[in-house]
C-alpha positions, 0 to 999 in steps of 0.5 A: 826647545828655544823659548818664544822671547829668547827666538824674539830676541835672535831675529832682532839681533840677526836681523839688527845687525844685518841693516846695521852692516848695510849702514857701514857698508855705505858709510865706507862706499860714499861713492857708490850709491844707496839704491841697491843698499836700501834694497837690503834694508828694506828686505830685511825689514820685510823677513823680520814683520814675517818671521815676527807675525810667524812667531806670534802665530797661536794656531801652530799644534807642535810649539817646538816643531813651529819655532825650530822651522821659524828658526831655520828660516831665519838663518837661511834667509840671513845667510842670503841677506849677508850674500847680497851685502857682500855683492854690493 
């Protein structure tokens, strides 16, 4: 079972380096604008508050099963994130 402080600490990474990759991405591409850009960021922003508020959730019955869903969805909605960087 992932502990709660380790699966804390992989949405921040994932999620870090996701807006971190937006960051590059429009330093490289000066020409193009920021509106789509900031789109990401701004979702990104949006599934970490929710997978962080679904994390710090007391009232789940099985721990294991509650992080191992948390986790999932974090790496399917990463993965969806990385497609909308690499379609801008």
């Amino acid at each position: 079972m992932a502990s709660k402080k380790n699966l804390k600490k992989d949405i921040n990474y994932v999620l870090g380096d996701i807006i971190e990759a937006v960051y590059i991405w429009e330093a490289t591409h000066p020409e193009k604008g920021t509106k789509d850009s900031e789109k990401v960021i701004d979702e990104a922003i949006a599934v970490f508050d929710d997978l962080i508020k679904k994390l710090n959730d007391r009232k789940a019955e099985n721990k294991k099963l509650h992080f191992t869903g948390i986790h999932k969805e974090l790496e399917s909605k990463g993965r969806g994130l990385i497609e909308k960087i690499n379609v801008l």
